[in-house]
C-alpha positions in Angstrom: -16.8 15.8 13.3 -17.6 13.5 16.2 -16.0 12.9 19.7 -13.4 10.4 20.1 -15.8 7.8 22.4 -15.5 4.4 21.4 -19.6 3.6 21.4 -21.8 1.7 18.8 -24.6 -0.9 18.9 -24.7 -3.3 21.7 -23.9 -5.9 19.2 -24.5 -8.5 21.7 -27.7 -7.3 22.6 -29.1 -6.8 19.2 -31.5 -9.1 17.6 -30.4 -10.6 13.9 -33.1 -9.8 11.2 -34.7 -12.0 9.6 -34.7 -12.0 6.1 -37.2 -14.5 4.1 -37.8 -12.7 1.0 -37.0 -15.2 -1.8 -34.1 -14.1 -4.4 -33.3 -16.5 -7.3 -29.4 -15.9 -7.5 -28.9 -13.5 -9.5 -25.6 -14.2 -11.9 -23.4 -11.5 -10.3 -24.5 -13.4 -7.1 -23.0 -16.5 -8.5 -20.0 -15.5 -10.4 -19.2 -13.5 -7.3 -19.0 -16.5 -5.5 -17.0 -18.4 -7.9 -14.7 -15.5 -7.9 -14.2 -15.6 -4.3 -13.2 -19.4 -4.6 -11.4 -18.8 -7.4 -9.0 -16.6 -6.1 -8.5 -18.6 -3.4 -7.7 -21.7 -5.3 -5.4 -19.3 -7.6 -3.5 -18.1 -4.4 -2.8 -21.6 -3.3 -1.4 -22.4 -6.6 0.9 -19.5 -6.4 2.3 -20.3 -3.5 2.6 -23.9 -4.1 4.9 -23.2 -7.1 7.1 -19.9 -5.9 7.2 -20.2 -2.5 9.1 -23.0 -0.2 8.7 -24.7 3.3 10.2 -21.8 4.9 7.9 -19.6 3.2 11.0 -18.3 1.3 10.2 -16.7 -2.2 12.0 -18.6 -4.8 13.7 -15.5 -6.4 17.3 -14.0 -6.1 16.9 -11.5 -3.5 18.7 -8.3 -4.1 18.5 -5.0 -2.4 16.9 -2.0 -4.5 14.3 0.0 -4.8 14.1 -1.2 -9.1 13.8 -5.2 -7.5 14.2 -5.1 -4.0 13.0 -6.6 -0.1 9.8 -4.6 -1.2 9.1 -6.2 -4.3 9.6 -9.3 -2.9 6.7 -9.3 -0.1 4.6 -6.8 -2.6 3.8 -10.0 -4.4 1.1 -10.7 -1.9 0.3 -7.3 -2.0 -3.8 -8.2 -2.1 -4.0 -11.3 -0.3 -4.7 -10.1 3.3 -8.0 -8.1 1.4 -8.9 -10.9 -0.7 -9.5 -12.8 3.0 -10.7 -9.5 4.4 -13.7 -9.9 1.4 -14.5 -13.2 2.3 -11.6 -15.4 0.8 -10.9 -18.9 1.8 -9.0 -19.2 5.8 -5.9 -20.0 4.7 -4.6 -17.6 2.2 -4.4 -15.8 5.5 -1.8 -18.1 7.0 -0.6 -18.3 3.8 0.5 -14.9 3.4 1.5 -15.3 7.1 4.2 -17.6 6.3 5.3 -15.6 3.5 5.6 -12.7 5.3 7.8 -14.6 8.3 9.4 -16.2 5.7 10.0 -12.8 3.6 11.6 -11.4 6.9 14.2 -13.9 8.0 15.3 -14.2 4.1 16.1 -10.5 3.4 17.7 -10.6 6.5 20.2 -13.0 5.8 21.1 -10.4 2.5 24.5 -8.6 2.8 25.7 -5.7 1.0 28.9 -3.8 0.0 28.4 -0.9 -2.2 25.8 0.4 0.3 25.7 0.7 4.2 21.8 0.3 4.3 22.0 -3.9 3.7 25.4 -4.5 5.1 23.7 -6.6 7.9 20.4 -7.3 6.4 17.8 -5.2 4.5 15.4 -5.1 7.7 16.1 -4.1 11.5 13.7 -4.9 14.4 11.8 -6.4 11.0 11.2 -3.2 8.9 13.3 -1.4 6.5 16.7 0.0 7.3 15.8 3.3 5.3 13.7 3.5 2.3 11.7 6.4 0.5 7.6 6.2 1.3 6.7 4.7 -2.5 8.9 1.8 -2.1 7.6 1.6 1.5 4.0 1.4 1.0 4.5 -0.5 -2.2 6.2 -3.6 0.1 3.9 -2.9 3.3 0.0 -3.1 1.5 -0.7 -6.4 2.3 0.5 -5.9 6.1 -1.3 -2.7 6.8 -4.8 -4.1 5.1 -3.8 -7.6 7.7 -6.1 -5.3 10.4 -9.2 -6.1 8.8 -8.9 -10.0 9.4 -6.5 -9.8 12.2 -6.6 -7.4 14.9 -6.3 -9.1 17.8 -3.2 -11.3 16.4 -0.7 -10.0 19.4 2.8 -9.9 17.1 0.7 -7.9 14.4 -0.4 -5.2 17.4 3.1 -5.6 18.7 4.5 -5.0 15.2 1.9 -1.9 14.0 2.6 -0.3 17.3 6.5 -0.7 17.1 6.2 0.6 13.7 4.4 3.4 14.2 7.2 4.2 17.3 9.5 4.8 14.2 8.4 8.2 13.6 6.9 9.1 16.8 10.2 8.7 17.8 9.7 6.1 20.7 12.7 4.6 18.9 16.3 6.3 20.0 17.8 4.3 17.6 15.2 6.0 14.9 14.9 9.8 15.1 13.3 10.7 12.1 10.9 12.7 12.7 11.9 16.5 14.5 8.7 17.8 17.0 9.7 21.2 16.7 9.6 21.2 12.7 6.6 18.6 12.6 8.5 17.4 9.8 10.0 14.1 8.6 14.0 14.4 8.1 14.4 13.0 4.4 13.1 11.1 1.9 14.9 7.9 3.2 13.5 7.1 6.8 13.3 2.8 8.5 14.4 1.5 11.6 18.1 3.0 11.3 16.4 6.5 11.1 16.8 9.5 8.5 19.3 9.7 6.4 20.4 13.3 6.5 23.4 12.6 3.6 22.9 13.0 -0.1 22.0 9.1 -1.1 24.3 7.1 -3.5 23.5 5.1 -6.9 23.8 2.1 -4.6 21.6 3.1 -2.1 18.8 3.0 -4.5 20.2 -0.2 -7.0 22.5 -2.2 -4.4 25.0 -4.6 -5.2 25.4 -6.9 -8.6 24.8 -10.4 -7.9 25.8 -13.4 -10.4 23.8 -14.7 -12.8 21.3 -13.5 -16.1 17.6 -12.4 -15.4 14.5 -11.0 -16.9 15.0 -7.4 -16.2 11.2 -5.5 -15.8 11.8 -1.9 -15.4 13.1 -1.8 -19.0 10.7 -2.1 -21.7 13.7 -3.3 -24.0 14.3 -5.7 -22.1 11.5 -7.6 -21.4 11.4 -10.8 -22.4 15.1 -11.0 -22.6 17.4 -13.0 -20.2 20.1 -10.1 -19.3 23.8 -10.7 -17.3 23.6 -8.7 -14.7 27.6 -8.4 -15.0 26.7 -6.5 -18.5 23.6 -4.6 -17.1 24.2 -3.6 -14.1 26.0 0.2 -15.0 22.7 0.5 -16.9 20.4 0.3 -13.5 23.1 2.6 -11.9 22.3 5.0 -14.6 19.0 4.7 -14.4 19.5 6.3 -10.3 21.8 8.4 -11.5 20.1 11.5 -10.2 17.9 10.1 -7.5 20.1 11.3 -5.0 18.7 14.5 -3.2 17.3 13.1 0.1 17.5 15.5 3.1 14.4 17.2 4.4 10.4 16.3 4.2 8.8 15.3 0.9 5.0 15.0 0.3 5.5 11.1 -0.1 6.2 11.0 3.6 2.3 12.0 3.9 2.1 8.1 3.5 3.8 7.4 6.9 0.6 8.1 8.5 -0.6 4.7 7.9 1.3 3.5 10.4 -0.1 5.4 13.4 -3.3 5.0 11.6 -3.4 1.4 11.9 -1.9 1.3 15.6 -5.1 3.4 16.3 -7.5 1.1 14.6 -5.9 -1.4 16.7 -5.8 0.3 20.1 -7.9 3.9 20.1 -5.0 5.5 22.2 -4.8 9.4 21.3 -1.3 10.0 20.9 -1.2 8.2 17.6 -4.5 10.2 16.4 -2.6 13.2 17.8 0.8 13.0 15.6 -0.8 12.1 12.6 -3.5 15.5 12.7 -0.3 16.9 14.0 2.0 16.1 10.9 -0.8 16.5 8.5 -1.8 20.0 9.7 2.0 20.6 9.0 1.5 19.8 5.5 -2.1 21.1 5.0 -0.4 25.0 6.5 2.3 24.2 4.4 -0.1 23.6 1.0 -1.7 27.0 2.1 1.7 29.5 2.0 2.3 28.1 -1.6 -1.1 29.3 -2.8 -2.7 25.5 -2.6 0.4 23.1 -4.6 1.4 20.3 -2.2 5.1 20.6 -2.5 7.9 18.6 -2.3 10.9 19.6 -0.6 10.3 20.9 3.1 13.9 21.7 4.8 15.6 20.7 7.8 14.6 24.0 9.4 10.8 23.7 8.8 10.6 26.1 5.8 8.9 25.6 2.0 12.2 24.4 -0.5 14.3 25.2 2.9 17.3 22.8 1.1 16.5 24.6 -2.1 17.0 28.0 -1.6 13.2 28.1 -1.4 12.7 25.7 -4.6 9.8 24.1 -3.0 8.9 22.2 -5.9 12.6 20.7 -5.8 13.8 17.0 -4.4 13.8 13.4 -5.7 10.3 13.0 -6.7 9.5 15.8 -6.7 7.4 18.5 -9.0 10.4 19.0 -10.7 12.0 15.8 -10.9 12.7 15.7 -14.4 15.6 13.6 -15.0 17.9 12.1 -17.5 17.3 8.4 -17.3 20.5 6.3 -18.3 18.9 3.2 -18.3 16.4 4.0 -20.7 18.6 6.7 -22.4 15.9 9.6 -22.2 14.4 12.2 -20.4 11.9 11.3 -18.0 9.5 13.7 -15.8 8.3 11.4 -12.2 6.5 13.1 -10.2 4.9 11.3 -7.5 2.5 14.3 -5.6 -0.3 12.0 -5.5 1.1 8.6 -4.0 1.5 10.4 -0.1 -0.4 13.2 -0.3 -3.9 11.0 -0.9 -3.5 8.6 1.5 -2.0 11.3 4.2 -5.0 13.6 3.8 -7.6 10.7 3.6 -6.0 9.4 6.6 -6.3 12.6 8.4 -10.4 12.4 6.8 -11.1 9.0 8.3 -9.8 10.7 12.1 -12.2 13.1 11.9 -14.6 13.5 9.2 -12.9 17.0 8.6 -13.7 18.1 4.5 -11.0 20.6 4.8 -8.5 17.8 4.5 -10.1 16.8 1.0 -10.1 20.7 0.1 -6.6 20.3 -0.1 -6.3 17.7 -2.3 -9.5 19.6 -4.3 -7.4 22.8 -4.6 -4.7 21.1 -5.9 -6.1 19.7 -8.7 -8.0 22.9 -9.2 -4.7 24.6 -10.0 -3.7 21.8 -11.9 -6.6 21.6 -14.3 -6.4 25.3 -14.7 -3.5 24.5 -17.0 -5.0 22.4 -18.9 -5.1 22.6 -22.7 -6.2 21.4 -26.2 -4.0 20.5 -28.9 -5.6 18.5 -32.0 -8.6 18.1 -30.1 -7.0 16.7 -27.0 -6.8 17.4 -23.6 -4.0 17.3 -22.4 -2.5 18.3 -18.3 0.5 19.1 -17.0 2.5 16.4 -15.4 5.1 18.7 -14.0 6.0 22.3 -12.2 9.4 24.6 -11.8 11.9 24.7 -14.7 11.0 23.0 -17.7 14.7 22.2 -18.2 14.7 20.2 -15.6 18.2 21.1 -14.2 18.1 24.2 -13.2 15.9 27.1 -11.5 15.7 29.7 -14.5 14.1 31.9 -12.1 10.4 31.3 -12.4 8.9 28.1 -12.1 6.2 26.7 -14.8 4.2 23.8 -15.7 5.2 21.4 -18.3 5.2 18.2 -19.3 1.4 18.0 -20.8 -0.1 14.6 -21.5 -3.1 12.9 -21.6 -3.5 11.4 -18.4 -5.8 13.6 -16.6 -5.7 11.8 -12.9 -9.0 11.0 -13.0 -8.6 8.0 -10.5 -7.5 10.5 -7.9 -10.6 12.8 -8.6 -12.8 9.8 -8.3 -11.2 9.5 -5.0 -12.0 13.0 -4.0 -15.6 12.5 -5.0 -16.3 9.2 -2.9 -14.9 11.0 0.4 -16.6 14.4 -0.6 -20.0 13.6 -2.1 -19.9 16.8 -3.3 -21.8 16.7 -7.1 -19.1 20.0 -8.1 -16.4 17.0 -7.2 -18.5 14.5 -9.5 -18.7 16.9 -11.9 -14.8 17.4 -12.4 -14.3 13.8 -13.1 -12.7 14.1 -16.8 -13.9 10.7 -17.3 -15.9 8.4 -14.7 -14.6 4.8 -13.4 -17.4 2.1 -14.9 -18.0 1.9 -11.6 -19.3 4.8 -10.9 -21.1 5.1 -14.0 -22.8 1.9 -12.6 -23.6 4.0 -9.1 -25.1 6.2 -11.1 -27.5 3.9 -13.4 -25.6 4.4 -16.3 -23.9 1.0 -16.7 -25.8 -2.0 -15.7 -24.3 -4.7 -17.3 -21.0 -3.5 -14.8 -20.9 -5.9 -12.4 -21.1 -9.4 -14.4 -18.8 -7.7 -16.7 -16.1 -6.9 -14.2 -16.5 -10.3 -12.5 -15.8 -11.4 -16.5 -12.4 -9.6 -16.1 -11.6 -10.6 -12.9 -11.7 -14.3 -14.2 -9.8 -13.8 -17.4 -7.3 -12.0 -15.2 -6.8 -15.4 -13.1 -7.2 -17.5 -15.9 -4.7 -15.7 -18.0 -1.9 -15.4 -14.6 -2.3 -18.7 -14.0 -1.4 -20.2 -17.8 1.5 -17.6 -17.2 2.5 -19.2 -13.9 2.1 -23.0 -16.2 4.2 -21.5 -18.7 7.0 -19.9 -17.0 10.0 -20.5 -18.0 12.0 -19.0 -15.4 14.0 -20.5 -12.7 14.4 -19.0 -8.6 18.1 -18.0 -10.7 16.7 -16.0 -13.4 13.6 -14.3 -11.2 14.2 -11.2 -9.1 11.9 -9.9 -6.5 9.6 -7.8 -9.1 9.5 -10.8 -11.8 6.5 -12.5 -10.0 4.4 -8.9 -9.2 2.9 -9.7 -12.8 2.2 -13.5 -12.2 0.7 -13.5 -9.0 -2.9 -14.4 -10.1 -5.4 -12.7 -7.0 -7.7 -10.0 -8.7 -9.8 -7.8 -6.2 -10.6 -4.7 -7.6 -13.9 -6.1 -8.6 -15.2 -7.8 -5.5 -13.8 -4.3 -3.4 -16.3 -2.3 -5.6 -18.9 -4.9 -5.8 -19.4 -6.4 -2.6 -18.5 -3.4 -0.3 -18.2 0.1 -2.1 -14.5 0.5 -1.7 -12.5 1.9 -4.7 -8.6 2.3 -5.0 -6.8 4.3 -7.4 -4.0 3.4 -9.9 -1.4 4.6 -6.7 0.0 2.0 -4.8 -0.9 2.7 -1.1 -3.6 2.0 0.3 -6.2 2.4 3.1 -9.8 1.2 2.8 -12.3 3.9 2.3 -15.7 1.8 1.7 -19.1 2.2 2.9 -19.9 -1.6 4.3 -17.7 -4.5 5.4 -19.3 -8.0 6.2 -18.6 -10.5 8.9 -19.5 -13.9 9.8 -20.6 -13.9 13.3 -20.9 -17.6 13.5 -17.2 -18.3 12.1 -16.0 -15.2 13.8 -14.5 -14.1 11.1 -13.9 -10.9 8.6 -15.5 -11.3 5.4 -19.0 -12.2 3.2 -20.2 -15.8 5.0 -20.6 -18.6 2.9 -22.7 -18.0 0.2 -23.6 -14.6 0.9 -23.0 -12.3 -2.6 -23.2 -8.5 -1.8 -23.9 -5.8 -4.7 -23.7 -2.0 -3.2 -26.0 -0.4 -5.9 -25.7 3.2 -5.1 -24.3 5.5 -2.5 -25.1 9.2 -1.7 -24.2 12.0 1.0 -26.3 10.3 3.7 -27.6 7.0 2.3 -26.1 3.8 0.4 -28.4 0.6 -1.1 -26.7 -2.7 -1.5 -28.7 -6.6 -2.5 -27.5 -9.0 -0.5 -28.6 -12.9 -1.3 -27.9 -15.9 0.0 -27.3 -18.5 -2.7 -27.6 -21.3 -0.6 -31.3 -23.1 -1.2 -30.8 -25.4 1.9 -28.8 -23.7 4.9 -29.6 -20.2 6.3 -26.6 -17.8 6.6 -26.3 -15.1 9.0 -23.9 -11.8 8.0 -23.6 -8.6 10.2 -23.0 -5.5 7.8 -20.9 -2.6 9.2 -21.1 1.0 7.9 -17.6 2.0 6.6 -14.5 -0.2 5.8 -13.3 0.6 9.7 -17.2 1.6 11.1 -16.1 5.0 10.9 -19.5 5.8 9.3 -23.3 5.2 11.4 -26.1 3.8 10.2 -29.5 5.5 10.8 -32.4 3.7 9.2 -32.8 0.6 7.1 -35.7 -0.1 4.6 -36.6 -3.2 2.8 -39.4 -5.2 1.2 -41.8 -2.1 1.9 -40.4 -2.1 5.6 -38.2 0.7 7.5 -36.6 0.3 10.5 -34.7 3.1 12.0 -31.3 2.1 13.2 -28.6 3.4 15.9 -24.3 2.3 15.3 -22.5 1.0 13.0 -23.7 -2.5 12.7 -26.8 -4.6 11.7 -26.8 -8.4 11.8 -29.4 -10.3 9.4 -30.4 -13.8 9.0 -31.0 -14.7 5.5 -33.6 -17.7 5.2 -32.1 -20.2 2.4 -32.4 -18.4 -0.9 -33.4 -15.5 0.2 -32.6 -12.2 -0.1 -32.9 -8.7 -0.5 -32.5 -4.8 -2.1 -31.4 -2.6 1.4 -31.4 1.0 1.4 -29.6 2.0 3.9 -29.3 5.9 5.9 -25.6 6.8 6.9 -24.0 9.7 9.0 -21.0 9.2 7.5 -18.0 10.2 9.6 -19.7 9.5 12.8 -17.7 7.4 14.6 -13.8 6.6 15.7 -12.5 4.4 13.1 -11.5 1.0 14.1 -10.3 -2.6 13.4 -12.4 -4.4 16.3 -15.1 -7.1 14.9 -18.2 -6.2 16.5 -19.0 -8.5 18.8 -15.5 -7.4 20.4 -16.5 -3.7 20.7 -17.4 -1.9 23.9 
């Protein structure tokens, strides 16, 4: 672990490299490039068809967590990382339009048949009261905004003011208790906890007028449904959803916030609440014998609203409902959307393993479980009574499928760099199969996808036949044409699982020194070839054949990680900090192998050439 100092390089006094190595662009070079403009000529599209003057989504907004405020904004759910990568200036005011524009329209949205929109579905511009999945899902573009952004003063003044919310700075907001270390409920926002059992409408919201295309039904895709007609359907579908009192593991995600306001401004006391509340948790996963669990009660204690039924609650291990809308049983559990990102969180803080040994020791006891039937392995999705309804006295796991959350052990493997990790993978990422030399026609493949991804949300976007009247807020989440995942694992060695919430765990981010910007510089194409325990190699080239292009490289998506040595073209120089600055001659380039302390430093937002 390292000491809370911010110190690095004295970026202003180190010397750029100079790199004059020829390099040929390789074709991941150049399709990375074109990817890059790509998605930031799809983005402009996007918003040139769906979005207004005002920066008003042309939709039907409703309150909801099945097509709701969060859906709305979660359209531009990748656009702040897209710029953060290197995409084009002004998908960042774009998406800053949008999100000003998001805000004043959900807050001209009344409701009746629920208290938490009578006046408008935000206050002091976040969420009246929502549950951590819907949260996150609406907030990923904002909380990644850091990376390109910190010293925008309403974005500190916003983090900050959100991250008050549950550090209580807010009287009007009391949801979290100090003497507990626990969050109140499920449902927390700017109005504070809600400490009642919720109501259909609290999750679905009012009817409006009108038909639409329906998403969260399969049946119903494709079909343009009254709303007048469908609407007792969506209640049923939150029929059960209405447990809400006391701390759940998706609350583990509310760290973010305090997260980001310490990227932004290093003061301790948001470090301090969020090791606080996740030491809370991490005690808490102890006393159960290692299974994260899901209902913490009002007096501090494991299933304390459940008569001890800690795997209890909305969400929650047991959460095995009957779904009226689609007129079946269905088992949602969602242990892995908080509990990740609040124990990663508490990771990038500290460099502390024991945080990933939770999540390790979870999945241990879930794996135990596993079985085989007609050759295949299949895991258990679920834990307490099978029934679903009721405690029969002695809780079991159930539910087995196929999906074997091997995102989330890849995950626990890229913070860990433990091999045992590696080896409990049921089935590696082709990323990391690339990493490890087993894939190497990965990245122009990928960057393949990536464009038939665009290519094929754009046509969608020409072809739709929808109108702002027929649309609500989660219609355009499956237009909305900016694909990332590749360039994240490409260009900087970040990787983000199926769940929905996200921080960047990565071992380099670029810059432009001379634009003074986030991101690869013009013409620069990264491609991180390996990483390891201590070390990570990436090629960088400059495509260019006329200009030169400078690019400072920083060790971790937030410099939480050091570099120690850099070698090159039969050269090694050893290294101090968390940045290096190089000057790439035109065409040049160049294979860097790179030593890392990873974990050595306090994490931040800052661009370099702003850091003490």
């Amino acid at each position: 672990m390292f000491s809370f100092v911010f110190c690095c390089l004295a970026f202003a006094q180190a010397p750029a490299i100079q790199i004059n190595s020829p390099m040929p662009p390789p074709a991941w070079a150049v399709m990375e490039r074109a990817l890059l403009q790509a998605n930031s000529d799809a983005a402009r599209a996007f918003y040139q068809r769906y979005v207004d003057e005002r920066g008003y989504l042309l939709h039907t907004p409703r309150w909801g967590t099945l097509d709701g405020p969060d859906d709305a904004i979660e359209t531009f759910y990748n656009w702040t990382l897209l710029h953060a990568l290197g995409g084009d200036n002004d998908i960042l005011d774009l998406y800053r339009k949008a999100q000003e524009g998001h805000l004043r329209q959900y807050a001209e949205l009344r409701t009746k048949l629920t208290r938490l929109a009578e006046n408008g579905a935000y206050y002091k511009e976040f969420i009246t009261m929502s549950d951590w999945f819907h949260t996150g899902e609406g907030m990923r573009a904002f909380l990644l905004a850091g990376l390109s952004q910190p010293n925008d003063s309403l974005y500190r003044e916003r983090t900050r003011r959100f991250a008050g919310l549950y550090l209580n700075e807010d009287p009007e907001a009391p949801n979290f208790d100090p003497q507990h270390k626990i969050i109140r409920s499920i449902w927390t926002g700017a109005k504070g906890p809600m400490l009642n059992k919720a109501t259909v409408y609290d999750w679905v919201g009012d009817p409006v007028p009108g038909s639409f295309h329906l998403l969260h039904n399969p049946a119903s895709r494709g079909k343009l449904l009254s709303m007048s007609s469908y609407y007792d359907k969506m209640l049923a579908h939150c029929k059960e959803y209405l447990d809400s009192v006391g701390d759940h593991n998706l609350n583990l995600a509310a760290t973010i916030l305090p997260l980001n306001a310490f990227l932004l401004t290093g003061e301790a006391k948001y470090r301090n609440w969020l090791l606080d509340y996740v030491n809370s948790w991490k005690a808490h996963t102890a006393a159960t014998g290692g299974m994260i669990p899901s209902q913490i009660g009002l007096n501090g204690q494991l299933g304390g609203d459940h008569n001890g039924q800690w795997w209890k609650g909305t969400y929650g291990w047991n959460f095995t409902i009957f779904d009226g809308e689609l007129e079946q049983i269905a088992h949602r559990n969602y242990f892995v959307h908080g509990s990740w990102p609040g124990f990663s969180n508490a990771l990038l803080l500290t460099g502390d393993m024991s945080y990933v040994g939770v999540l390790r020791k979870q999945m241990e006891l879930l794996y135990a479980q596993r079985k085989t039937v007609n050759g295949k392995t299949l895991y258990p999705q679920m834990y307490g009574d099978p029934k679903g309804y009721q405690h029969s006295g002695k809780p079991e796991w159930y539910h087995f499928t196929e999906n074997s959350f091997a995102d989330r052990m890849a995950e626990i493997y890229l913070w860990s760099m433990d091999r045992e990790d590696f080896r409990r993978i049921p089935q590696l990422p082709p990323w990391l199969q690339f990493l490890e030399g087993n894939n190497p026609g990965y990245p122009e493949e990928a960057l393949r996808s990536a464009f038939s991804s665009i290519r094929d949300n754009v046509r969608q976007m020409e072809q739709d036949p929808t109108t702002p009247d027929t649309r609500l807020a989660d219609y355009l989440l499956d237009v909305q044409p900016v694909s990332t995942d590749a360039l994240l694992n490409l260009t900087v060695g970040g990787y983000f699982s199926k769940g929905r919430i996200w921080v960047l765990h990565s071992r380099f981010r670029y810059f432009d020194p001379e634009q003074r910007r986030a991101g690869l510089p013009p013409d620069v194409a990264a491609l991180v070839n390996k990483i390891g325990p201590d070390d990570a190699t990436v090629t960088l080239v400059n495509t260019n054949q006329v200009a030169e292009r400078v690019i400072t490289i920083q060790a971790g998506g937030y410099g939480e990680h050091a570099f120690t040595s850099m070698k090159w073209d039969g050269k090694t120089m050893p290294l101090t900090g968390r940045h290096i600055t190089l000057r790439l001659a035109p065409g040049a380039g160049a294979r860097f192998e790179f030593g890392m302390k990873r974990y050595a430093n306090p994490p931040t937002f800052q661009f370099p050439w702003l850091q003490d």
